[in-house]
ZASE-526080 format. One line per 3 residues: their letters; for each residue y, x, z of C-alpha. Coordinates in steps of 0.1 Angstrom, whole numbers, always signed. Layout:
# residues N
a	Y:X:Z; ...
END
This chain:
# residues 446
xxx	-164:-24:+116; -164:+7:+134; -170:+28:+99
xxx	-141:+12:+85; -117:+18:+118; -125:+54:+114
xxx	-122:+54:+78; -85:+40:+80; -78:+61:+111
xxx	-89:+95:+92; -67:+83:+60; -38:+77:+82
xxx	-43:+114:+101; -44:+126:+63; -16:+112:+48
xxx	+10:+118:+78; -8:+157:+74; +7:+159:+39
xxx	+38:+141:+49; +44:+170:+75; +32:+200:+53
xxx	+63:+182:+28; +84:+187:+54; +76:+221:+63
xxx	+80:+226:+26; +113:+217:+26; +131:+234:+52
xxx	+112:+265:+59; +121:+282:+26; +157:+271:+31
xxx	+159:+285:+69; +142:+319:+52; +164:+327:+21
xxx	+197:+312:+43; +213:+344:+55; +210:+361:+17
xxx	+233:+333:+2; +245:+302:+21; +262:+290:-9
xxx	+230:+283:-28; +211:+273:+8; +236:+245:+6
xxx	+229:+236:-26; +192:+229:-19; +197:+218:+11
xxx	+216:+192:-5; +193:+185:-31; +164:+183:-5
xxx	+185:+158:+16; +194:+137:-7; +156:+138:-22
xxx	+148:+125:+12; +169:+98:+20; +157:+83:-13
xxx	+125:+89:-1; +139:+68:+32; +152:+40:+11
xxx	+116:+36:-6; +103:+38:+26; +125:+12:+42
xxx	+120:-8:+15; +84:-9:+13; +85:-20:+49
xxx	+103:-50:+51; +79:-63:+19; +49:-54:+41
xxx	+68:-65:+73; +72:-101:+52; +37:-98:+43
xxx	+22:-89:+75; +47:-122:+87; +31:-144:+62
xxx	-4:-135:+72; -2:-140:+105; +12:-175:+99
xxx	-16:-187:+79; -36:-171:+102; -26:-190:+132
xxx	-25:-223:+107; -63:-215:+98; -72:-209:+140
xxx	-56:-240:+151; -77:-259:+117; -105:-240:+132
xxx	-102:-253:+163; -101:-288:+152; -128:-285:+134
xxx	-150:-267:+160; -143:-296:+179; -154:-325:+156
xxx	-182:-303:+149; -188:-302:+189; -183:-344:+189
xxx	-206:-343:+155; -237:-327:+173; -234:-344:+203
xxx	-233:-379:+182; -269:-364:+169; -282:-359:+201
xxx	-272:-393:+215; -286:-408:+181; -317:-388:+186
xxx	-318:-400:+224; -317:-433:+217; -340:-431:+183
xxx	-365:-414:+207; -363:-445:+239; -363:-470:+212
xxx	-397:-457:+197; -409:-451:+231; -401:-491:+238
xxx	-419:-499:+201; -452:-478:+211; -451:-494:+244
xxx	-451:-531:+231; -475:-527:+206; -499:-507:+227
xxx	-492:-544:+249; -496:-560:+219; -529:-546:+215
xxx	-540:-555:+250; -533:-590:+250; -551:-593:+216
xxx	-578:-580:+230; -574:-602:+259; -573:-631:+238
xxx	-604:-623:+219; -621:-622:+252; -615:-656:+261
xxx	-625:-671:+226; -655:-654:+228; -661:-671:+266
xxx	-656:-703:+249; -674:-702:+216; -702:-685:+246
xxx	-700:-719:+265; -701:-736:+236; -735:-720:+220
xxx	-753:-726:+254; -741:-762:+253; -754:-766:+222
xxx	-787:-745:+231; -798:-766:+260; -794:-801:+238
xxx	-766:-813:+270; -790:-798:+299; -769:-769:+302
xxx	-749:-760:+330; -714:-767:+314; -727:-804:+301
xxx	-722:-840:+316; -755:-852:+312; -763:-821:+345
xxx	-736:-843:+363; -748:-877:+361; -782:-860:+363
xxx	-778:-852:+400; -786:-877:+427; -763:-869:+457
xxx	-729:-886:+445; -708:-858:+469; -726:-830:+447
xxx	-711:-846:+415; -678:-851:+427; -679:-811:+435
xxx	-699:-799:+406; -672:-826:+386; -642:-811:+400
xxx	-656:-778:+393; -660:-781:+356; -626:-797:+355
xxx	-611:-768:+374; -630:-746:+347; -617:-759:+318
xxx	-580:-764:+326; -579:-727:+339; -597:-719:+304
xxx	-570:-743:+285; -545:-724:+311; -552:-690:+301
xxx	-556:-693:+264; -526:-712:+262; -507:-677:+280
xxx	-523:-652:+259; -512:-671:+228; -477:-675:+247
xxx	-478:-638:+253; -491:-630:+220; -464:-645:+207
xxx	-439:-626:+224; -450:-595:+219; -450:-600:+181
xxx	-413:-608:+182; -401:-579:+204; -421:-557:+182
xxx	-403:-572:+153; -371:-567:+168; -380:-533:+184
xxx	-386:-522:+148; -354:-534:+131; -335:-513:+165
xxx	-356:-482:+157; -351:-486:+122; -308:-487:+126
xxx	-307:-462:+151; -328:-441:+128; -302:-451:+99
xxx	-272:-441:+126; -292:-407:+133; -292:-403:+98
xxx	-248:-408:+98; -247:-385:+126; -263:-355:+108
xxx	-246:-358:+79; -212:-360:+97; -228:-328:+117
xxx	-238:-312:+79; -203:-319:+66; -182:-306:+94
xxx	-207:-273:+95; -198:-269:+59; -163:-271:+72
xxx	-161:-246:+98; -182:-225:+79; -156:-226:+49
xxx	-126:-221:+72; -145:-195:+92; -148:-174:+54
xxx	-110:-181:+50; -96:-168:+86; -120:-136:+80
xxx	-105:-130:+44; -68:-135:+64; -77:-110:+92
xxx	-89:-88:+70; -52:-91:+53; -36:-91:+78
xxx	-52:-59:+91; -50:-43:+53; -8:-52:+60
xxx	-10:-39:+95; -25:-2:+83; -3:-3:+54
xxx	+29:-9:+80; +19:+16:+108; +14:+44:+77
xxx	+50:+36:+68; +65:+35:+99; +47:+74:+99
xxx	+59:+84:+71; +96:+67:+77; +95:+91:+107
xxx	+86:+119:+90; +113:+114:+67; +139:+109:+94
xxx	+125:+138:+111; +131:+158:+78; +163:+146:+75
xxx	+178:+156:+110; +164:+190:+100; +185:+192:+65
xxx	+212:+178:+80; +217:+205:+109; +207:+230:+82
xxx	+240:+219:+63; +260:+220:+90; +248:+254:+98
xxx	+256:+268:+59; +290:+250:+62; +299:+267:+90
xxx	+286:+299:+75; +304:+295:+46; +337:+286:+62
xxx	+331:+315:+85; +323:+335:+51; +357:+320:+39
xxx	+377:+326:+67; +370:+366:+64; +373:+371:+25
xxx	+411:+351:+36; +414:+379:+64; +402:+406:+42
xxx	+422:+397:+11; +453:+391:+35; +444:+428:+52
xxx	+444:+441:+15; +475:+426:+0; +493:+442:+33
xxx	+476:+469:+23; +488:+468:-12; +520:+461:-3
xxx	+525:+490:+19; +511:+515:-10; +535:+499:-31
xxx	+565:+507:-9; +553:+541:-2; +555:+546:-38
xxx	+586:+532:-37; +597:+555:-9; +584:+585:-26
xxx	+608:+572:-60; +634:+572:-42; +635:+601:-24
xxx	+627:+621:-56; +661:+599:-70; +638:+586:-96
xxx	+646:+551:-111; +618:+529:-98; +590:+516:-119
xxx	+591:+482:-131; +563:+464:-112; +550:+433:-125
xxx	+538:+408:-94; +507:+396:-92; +518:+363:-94
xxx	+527:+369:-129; +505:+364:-158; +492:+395:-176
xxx	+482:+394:-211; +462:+428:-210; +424:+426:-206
xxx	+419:+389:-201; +395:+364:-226; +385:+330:-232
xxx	+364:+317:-202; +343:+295:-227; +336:+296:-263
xxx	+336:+256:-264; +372:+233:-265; +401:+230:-247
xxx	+397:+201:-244; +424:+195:-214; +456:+213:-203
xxx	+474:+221:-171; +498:+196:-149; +501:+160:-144
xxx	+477:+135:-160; +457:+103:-150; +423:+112:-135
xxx	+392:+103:-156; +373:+92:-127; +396:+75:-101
xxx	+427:+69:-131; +452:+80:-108; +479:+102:-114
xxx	+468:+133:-102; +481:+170:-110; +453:+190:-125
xxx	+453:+227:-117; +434:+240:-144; +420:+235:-181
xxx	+393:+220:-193; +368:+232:-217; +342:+211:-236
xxx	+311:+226:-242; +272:+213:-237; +254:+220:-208
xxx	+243:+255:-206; +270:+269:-227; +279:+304:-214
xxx	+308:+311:-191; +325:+347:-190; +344:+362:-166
xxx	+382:+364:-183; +388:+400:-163; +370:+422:-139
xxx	+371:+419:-104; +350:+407:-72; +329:+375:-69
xxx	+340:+364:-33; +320:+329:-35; +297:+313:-57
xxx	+276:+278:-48; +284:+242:-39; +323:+241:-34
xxx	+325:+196:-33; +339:+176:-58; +341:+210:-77
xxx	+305:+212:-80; +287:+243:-88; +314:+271:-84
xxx	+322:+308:-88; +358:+319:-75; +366:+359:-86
xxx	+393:+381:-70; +410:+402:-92; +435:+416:-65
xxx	+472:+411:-60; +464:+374:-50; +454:+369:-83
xxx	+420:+346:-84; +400:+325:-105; +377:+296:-103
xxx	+351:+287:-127; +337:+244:-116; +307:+222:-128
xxx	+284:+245:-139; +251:+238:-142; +239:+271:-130
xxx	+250:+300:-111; +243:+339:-122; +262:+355:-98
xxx	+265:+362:-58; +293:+370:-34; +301:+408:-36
xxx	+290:+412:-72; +314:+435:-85; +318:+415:-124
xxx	+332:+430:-160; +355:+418:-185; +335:+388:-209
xxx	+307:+390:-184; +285:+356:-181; +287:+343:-145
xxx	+274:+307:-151; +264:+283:-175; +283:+252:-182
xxx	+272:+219:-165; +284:+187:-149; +277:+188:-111
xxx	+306:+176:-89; +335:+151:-98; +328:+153:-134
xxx	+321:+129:-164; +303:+149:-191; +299:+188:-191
xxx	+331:+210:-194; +340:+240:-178; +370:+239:-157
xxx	+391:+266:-152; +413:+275:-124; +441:+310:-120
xxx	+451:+308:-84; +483:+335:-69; +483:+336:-34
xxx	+460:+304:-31; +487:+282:-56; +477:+270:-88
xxx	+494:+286:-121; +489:+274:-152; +457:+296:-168
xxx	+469:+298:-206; +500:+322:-205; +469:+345:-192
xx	+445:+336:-219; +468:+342:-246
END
């Protein structure tokens, strides 16, 4: 018993080893590589939580089967204690039955032995006394009537006193002879019977000995039987017991694992927002800046009389330089139409290109990659300033192959199309943002 205690102990230590080492596995590399992109970071780390909240649910569920298991043993085993019980005590009742039985078997053979050994005296007795009067009767025979026991030595004797004495004492004689025969046979007699009846007692307590032990067998058989049954259950029971206290280790685990991811998430969100928040400042410091080169220029025009140049804004689509995002289908255009996942009326700000997963996507003009990783119902992201206000936004790709501050080229790939986020089959949608608003992508594609 002890063997198998430490047994299940040192599986137990084992198994909630791995389960820690997992967990040690999943955040430390996220924690390491956060600082280099917090984009990806939250893309694992959302993998990773996810993974383990499954993980949770298996958990969870596996516990309330074993929980309902463990429930279910323990109520058969208290059924099969109280039958235990019961049966201890008939089997207590049973054996004290047999030793009543054997009690009285043993007085009433004592009583038997005792009679007949009386038996045996008073035949003895008895033999005695005929053997005194077939004596007396030899010697009266012997001595022809002269003996001492015969009438003819009464009337023999001369003094009449003498034989009325010697009269009465031969009468005396013989009636105490008669007397005693008659109460040996009496006795005899007796004896027989209550050695008669002293043998049919000890033979039906021997027969009610013999109901008594095998009312003691059977209820033995029993306990022993229901003894073998209430082992099997506590073995069960302990089986559902180890089974439910490993769970309830790895459940913690799990939930331990999971606090961890989700502070780690919260800690890339705020990264990325604070990421966010200084590409906004820094593109807001540069369009200023832009601005005021542009009326410099301006200033220098005019002072030199010069008609000014014709400036196209940046808000204005550009047909120099610029290509296809995707070599798959447009397959969706800009504005208003119903939504394919929630069939509302929505307004879409881009187009949509159909194309199977891991179809190339390019870069339509150069510029800088200011983000690139998990960006919500927009899945997998990249989103590329190409100054003036101007940006784009590449959604639902499958994989990333850029990072923030990659400086990117004309038709270079930047992802590969996929189907992560709100999407229902693998396209590549495209975004052209001015100033943060939407514009319609095509009039720069063509």
């Amino acid at each position: 018993m002890l063997r198998v205690r430490v047994v299940r102990k040192g599986r137990r230590l084992a198994r909630r080893t791995v389960t820690l080492v997992c967990v040690a596995c999943f955040v430390l590399p996220v924690t390491g590589a956060g600082a280099a992109d917090p984009g990806s970071d939250l893309q694992a780390v959302r993998r990773q939580l996810e993974g383990a909240r499954g993980g949770l649910e298996q958990i969870d569920g596996r516990r309330q089967t074993t929980i309902a298991d463990l429930t279910e043993s323990q109520t058969r085993l208290a059924a099969l204690e109280d039958r235990l019980r019961a049966l201890t005590g008939d089997l207590t009742r049973a054996q004290g039955s047999l030793a009543a039985a054997d009690r009285t078997l043993q007085a009433t053979t004592g009583q038997l032995v005792a009679t007949e050994q009386q038996l045996e005296d008073t035949r003895t007795d008895l033999a005695d006394a005929r053997e005194v009067f077939a004596g007396r009767a030899r010697a009266s025979y012997m001595y022809g009537g002269t003996g001492p026991s015969s009438s003819s030595a009464l009337f023999g004797m001369d003094d009449a006193n003498q034989f009325h004495r010697a009269l009465g004492y031969v009468q005396r004689v013989v009636a105490n002879d008669r007397q005693q025969v008659a109460l040996v046979a009496n006795l005899e007699r007796q004896v027989e019977a209550t050695a008669v009846e002293l043998a049919l007692l000890q033979e039906r307590h021997r027969a009610e000995r013999a109901v008594a032990e095998a009312e003691r067998d059977r209820v033995a058989v029993l306990v022993n039987e229901q003894q073998g049954l209430r082992n099997a259950v506590v073995a069960e029971t302990d089986r559902h017991a180890a089974i439910l206290a490993e769970l309830d280790a790895d459940r913690a685990a799990h939930v331990a694992l999971i606090d961890s991811l989700e502070t780690e998430s919260a800690q890339l969100e705020q990264e990325l927002r604070r990421r966010a928040e200084e590409a906004r400042r820094a593109e807001e410091a540069r369009q200023v800046e832009d601005a005021r080169r542009v009326a410099a220029a301006n200033a220098r025009r005019a002072s030199r009389s010069a008609p000014p140049a014709a400036l196209a804004p940046p808000s204005q689509p550009t047909a120099s330089g610029w290509r296809m995002p995707s070599d798959g289908r447009l397959s969706s255009g800009y504005g208003m139409r119903r939504h394919p996942m929630f069939g509302t009326a929505r307004m879409h700000t881009g187009v949509d290109f159909a194309a199977p997963t891991g179809t190339p996507i390019y870069a339509a003009t150069g510029g800088v990659v200011v983000s690139a990783g998990w960006r919500g119902g927009y899945g997998l992201a990249v989103v590329i300033d190409h100054g003036g206000g101007l940006a784009t936004l590449s959604a639902h790709a499958s994989e990333i192959h850029v990072s923030p501050g990659d400086v990117v080229s004309r038709g270079q790939v930047i992802a590969s199309t996929g189907s992560t986020g709100q999407s229902t089959g693998p396209h590549l949608h495209f975004e052209v943002r001015v100033n943060g608003e939407p514009r319609d992508p095509m009039p720069y594609l063509r």
